[in-house]
Steps between C-alpha positions, in 0.01 A plus 500: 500500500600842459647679748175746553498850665454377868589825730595687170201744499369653799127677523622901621117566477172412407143702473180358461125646441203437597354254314144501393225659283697858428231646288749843578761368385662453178823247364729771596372617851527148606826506357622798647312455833735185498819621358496753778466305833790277333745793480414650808544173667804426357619880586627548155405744146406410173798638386691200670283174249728361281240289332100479569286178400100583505258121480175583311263240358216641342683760347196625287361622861807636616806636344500323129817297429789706562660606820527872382145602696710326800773773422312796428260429813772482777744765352801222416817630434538361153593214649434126341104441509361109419169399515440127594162280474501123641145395530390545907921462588553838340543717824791234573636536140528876585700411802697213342646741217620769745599250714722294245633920340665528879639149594640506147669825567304731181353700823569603806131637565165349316156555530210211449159657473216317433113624428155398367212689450209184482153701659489761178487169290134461608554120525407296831728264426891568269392659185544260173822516311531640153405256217745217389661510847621163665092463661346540201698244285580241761217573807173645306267539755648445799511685875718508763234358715414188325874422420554546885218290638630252232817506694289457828232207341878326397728551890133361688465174229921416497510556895150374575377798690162519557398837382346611747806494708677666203261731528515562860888561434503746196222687731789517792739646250204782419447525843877534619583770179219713639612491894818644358380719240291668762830620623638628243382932392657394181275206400192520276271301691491503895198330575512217737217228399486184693523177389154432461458799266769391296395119457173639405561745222335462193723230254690639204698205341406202716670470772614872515256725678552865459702556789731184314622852272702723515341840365601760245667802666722843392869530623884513498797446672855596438859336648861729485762210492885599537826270597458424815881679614307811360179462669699448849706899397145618425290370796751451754681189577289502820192463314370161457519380118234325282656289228425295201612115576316386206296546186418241263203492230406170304249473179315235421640294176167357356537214677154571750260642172588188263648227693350236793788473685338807688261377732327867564550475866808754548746747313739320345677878431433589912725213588771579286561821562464443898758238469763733331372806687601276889823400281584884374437578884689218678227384715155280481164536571553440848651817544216730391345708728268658315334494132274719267356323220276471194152474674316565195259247595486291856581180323809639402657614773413135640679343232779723528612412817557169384671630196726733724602195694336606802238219545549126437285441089124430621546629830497907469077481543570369864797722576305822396207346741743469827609867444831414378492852273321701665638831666582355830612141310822331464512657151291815458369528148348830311548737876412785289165399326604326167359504155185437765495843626713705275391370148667428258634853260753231333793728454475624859454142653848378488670799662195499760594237655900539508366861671302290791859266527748805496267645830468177676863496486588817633250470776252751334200344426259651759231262664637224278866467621642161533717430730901501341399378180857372318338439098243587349385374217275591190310302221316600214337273257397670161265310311302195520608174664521374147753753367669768727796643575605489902686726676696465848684753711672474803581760770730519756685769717802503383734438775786344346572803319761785635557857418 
């Protein structure tokens, strides 16, 4: 394996909005309102980016295709500009090229923004591609629900689950993402419904209820990554430091959409890129403390766990029943909200969720602290379980590195 960019990047700040329906707000407030907290955080100017990254996905509702409205918007110093689009992994694309432009040594100082703009769509749901995409000639017809509850119908039948003990599980996962969204200022929903509520929502894709989905939401996020002997001249080497121990990505080959060695139980791409993520990092899933991933729907956080390594294959339905991730568990998943409670602007996602990592580390996270978190990690899973690409980050303070 390559050698990777363990403890070559460090996070020098990060801002994030609030995400929800921001009728006042366009693509570039959210940018800005973004782009702002990160520099003041990170106590530095614009003048001081060597390179900025911005994640959009539907760029027809936000910026178009270029990175120049990126540019123009925050006042860059005619510095590089890219613009970067990886199905629901996009925010972490953003972060993985500014990451890989300092650890290579092209940039001291880079900027990953990422941004959607989903409520002006005037879909419920993510607004349909443009004709002749990859849905239209492969997937006519389909919906992230019912390819979901597929993946649900197929984990309950290979594990023999009864489903209404599946059920009861994907409703704890609701459940738990809504105690800690309630938390959280920044988080679309805060609503705390009980378990009962939950189970008995009206069905959209049998077995996913509505509060099995995530919801459609406006909002961005923005990371300022230096080397991490820089970060320590420009915070302090007193200050505690947030760094990058891993970041790995994995694409599907074909193999799940045209092939039955795929079962449809799992993410083939998930578990590849979480086995080279713990290798980039030098550690295993033992040693997480703390994770963020892609809730889109209930079922798949369940599944990821497995995926992750976390839970034993068929068991993560009982290990989400005994508590194991919620807040006060043995391995606290989604502390912030998740997809659940923040929805899912896809560009913004990715970089959400390092921002919820990056304060549990420092010991900022409010009412949701941890207690001496060591990694965090992040997952996000763009796609369907039948073609996606996965995404995996790890976070750690970065104590082995000196000034």
């Amino acid at each position: 394996m390559a050698e990777g960019i363990r403890d070559k990047v460090a996070i020098l700040g990060m801002g994030c909005t609030r995400f929800g329906e921001r009728w006042d707000c366009g693509y570039d407030d959210l940018l800005l309102e973004a782009f702002q907290e990160g520099l003041a955080d990170a106590g530095i100017g614009a003048d001081q980016l060597d390179a900025a990254w911005v994640g959009v996905f539907y760029d027809e509702q936000s910026q178009g295709k270029s990175a120049l409205p990126m540019s123009m918007t925050l006042r860059l110093p005619n510095i590089p500009v890219s613009r970067v689009e990886n199905l629901c992994a996009t925010g972490t694309e953003s972060l993985r090229g500014a990451a890989y432009a300092v650890a290579s040594g092209a940039a001291d100082i880079a900027v990953a923004l990422g941004v959607e703009k989903l409520k002006d769509t005037g879909f419920s749901g993510l607004p349909e591609r443009t004709y002749g995409s990859f849905e239209d000639l492969y997937l006519p017809n389909f919906t992230a629900p019912g390819a979901f509850a597929q993946l649900a119908e197929a984990y309950a039948a290979k594990h023999g689950i009864p489903m209404d003990q599946l059920k009861q599980a994907m409703a704890h996962v609701s459940w738990k993402s809504h105690q800690n969204g309630s938390l959280n200022p920044r988080a679309h929903l805060r609503s705390t419904p009980s378990m009962e509520k939950i189970l008995q929502a009206p069905i959209i894709a049998h077995p996913l209820g509505v509060f099995d989905c995530c919801g459609v939401s406006d909002g961005a996020a923005c990371a300022i990554l230096a080397r991490p002997e820089l970060a320590r001249e420009l915070l302090g080497a007193d200050q505690p430091l947030v760094t990058i121990k891993a970041l790995q990505l994995a694409g599907s080959s074909g193999v799940e959409m045209f092939h039955d060695s795929w079962d449809g139980t799992y993410t083939p791409t998930t578990r590849k890129a979480a086995q080279r993520a713990y290798q980039e990092a030098g550690i295993s899933p033992s040693d997480i403390d703390m994770l963020e991933v892609h809730d889109c729907f209930s079922v798949t956080e369940l599944v990821l766990m497995e995926d992750l390594g976390l839970s034993e294959e068929g068991q993560a339905w009982r290990d989400i029943l005994d508590g194991r991730y919620d807040r006060d568990g043995q391995v606290p998943c989604q502390v912030d909200g998740g997809l659940k409670c923040f929805g899912h602007p896809i560009g913004a996602s990715g970089l959400r969720m390092v921002f919820e990592m990056y304060l549990q580390l420092l010991g900022r996270a409010g009412e949701r602290q941890l207690e001496s978190p060591r990694y965090g990690l992040t997952h996000n899973l763009g796609g369907i379980p039948n073609r996606n690409i996965a995404a995996v980050s790890v976070l750690g303070l970065g104590d082995s590195v000196t000034p």
